[in-house]
C-alpha positions in Angstrom: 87.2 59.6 125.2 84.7 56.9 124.5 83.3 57.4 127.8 82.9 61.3 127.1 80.9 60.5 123.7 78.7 58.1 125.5 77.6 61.5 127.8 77.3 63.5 125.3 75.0 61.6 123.4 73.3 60.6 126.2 72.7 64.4 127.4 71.7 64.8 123.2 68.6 62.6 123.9 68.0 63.8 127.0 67.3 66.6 125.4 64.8 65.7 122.8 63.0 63.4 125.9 62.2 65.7 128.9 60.4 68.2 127.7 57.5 65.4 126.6 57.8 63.8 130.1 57.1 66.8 132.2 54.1 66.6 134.0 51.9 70.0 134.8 52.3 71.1 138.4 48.6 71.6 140.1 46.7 72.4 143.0 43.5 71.2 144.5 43.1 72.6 147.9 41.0 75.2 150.4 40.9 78.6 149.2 43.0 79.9 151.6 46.1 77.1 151.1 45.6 76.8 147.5 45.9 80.4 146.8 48.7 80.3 149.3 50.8 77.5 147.5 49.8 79.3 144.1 50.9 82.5 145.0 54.1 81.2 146.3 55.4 79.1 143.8 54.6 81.9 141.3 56.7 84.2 143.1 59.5 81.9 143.9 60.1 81.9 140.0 60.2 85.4 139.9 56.5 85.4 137.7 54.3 88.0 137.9 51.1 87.1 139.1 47.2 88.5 138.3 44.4 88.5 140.0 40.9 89.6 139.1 38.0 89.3 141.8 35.1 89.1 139.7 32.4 91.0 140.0 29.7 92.8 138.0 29.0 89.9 135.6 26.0 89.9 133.4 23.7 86.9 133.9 22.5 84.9 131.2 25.2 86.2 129.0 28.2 83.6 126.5 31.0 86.0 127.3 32.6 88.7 130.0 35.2 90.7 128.9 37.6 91.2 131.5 40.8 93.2 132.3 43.5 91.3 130.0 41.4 88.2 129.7 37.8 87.5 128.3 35.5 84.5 129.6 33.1 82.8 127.2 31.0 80.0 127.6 32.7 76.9 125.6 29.2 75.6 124.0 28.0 79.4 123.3 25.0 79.0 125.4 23.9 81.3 128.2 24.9 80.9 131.7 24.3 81.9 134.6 25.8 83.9 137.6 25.9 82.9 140.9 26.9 84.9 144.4 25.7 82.4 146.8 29.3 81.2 147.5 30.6 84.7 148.4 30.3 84.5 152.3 30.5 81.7 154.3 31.4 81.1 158.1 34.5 81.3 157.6 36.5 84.2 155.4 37.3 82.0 153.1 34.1 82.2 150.8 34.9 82.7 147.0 36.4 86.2 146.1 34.1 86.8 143.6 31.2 86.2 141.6 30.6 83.1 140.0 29.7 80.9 136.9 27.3 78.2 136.2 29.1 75.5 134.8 26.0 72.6 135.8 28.2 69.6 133.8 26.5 68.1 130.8 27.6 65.5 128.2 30.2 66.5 126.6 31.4 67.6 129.5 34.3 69.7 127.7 31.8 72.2 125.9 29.9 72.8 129.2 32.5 74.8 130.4 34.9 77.9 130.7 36.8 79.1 128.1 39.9 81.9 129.3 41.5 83.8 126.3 44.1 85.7 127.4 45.9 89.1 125.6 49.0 87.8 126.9 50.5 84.0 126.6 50.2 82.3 130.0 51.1 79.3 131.6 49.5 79.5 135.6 46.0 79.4 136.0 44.0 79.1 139.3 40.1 80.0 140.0 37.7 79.5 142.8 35.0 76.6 142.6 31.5 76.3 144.0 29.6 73.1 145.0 31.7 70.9 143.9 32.0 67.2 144.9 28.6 67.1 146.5 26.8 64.9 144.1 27.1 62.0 141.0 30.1 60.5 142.1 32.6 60.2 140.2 33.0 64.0 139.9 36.6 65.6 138.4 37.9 68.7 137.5 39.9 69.0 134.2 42.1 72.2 133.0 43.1 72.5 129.2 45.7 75.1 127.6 45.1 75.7 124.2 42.8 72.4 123.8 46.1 70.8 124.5 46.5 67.5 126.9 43.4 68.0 129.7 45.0 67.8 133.1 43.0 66.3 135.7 43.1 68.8 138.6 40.7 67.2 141.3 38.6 63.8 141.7 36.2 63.1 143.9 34.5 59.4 144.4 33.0 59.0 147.8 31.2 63.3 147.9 33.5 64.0 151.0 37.2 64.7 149.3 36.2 68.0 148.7 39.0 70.0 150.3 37.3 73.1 151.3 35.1 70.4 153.5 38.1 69.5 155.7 39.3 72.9 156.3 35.3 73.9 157.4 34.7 76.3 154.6 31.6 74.1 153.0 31.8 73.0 149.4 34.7 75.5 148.3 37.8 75.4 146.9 40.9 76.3 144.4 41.9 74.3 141.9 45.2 75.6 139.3 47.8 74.4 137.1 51.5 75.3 136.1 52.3 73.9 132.4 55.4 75.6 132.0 56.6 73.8 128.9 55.1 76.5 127.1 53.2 79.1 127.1 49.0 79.4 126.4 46.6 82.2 124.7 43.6 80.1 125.8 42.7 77.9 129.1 39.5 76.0 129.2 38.1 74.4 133.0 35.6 72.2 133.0 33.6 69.2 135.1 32.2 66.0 134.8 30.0 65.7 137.5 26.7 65.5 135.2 23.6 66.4 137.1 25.9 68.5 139.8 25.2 72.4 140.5 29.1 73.4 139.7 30.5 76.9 139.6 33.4 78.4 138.9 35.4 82.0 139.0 35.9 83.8 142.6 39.1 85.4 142.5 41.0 84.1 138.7 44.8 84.2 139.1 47.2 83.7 136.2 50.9 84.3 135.5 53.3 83.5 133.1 57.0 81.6 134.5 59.8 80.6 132.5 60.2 77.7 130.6 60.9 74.6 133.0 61.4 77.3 136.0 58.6 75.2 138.0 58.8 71.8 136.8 62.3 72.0 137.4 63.5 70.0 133.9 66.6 71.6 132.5 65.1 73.5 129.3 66.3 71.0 125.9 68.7 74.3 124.9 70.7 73.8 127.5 71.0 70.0 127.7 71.8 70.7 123.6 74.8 72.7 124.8 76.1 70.9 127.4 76.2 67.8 125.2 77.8 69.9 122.5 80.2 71.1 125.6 81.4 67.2 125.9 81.7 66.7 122.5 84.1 69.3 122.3 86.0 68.5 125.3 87.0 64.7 123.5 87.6 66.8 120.4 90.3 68.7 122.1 91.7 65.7 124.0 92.3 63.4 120.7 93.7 66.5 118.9 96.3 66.9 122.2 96.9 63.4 122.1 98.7 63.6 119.0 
């Protein structure tokens, strides 16, 4: 009996630990795997996953309203589209338009802010010229101006990924916090003085609680601790 209260508490703080101790699942790869893995883990989880291919973009504008989702610049100012990164020699240019970032100090406000109509907790875009200069370079994704995950680092201007599978200076960065779920997702680099864009094709999906990370939700722990307790309960009372 002594033995059953020890698991029982035990599975009690369990619960109240794990969900702080899981760690976002991301992706820094080539388009064409990155997107792959995305997709795939998305759908293993039964989410439902979104794609927009952007496209029609005003330059020079703070803000593009999108399908479900509106961009905005995070420091307000202008920026920029670019299409450069559309085609490449391989198919595996960007799959979409897309927008200046060009890091500046504070990195965080020269970048993307994603505010979505519907919680989410996947994210995934395309990036341009990344990696190529002012080592060292990262890539940071934020939900809700939460805990900044960094998604990619380069120090040495040849760990771009898109660079190994021969599509240039392209590639697919994404993460899966699914601890919770997200109105707002904000991207961002810290490469000052590099030409960094960002958009392609934006995915984004929204998976059950702990369904990725694989950590048993806290409920459940809860219950299976209060399961135990109940169990010694039952023995003691048959016991006399």
């Amino acid at each position: 009996m002594k033995a059953l209260r020890v698991i029982a508490l035990t599975a009690a703080l369990a619960a109240a630990s794990t969900a702080a101790h899981a760690l976002p699942t991301i992706y820094n790869d080539s388009i064409a795997a990155g997107t792959a893995s995305f997709d795939s883990t998305i759908a293993a989880v039964s989410g439902t996953l979104f794609t927009d291919s952007l496209s029609g973009l005003t330059d020079g504008a703070t803000s593009w309203a999108r399908t479900g989702y509106t961009i905005s610049s995070t420091s307000g100012v202008g920026r920029f589209i670019d299409t450069t990164y559309l085609t490449g020699a391989r198919p595996a240019g960007t799959g979409g338009e897309s927008i200046g970032i060009n890091p500046t100090a504070p990195a965080n406000t020269s970048g993307l802010t994603f505010t979505f109509l519907s919680p989410v907790n996947a994210f995934g875009l395309e990036i341009g010229d990344w990696g190529t200069c002012c080592q060292p370079s990262a890539l940071y994704i934020s939900f809700d101006g939460g805990a900044v995950v960094q998604v990619a680092v380069d120090t040495t201007g040849a760990q771009n990924p898109g660079l190994a599978a021969g599509d240039g200076y392209r590639n697919f960065v994404a993460a899966i916090d699914d601890s919770a779920t997200f109105s707002t997702v904000t991207f961002y680099g810290d490469g000052f003085g590099e030409y960094l864009v960002a958009g392609g094709t934006i995915r984004y999906a929204t998976v059950r609680i702990r369904s990725v990370s694989g950590v048993p939700e806290p409920a459940t722990l809860a219950l299976t601790g209060l399961a135990l307790a109940g169990l010694a309960a039952a023995r003691r009372r048959k016991q006399s």
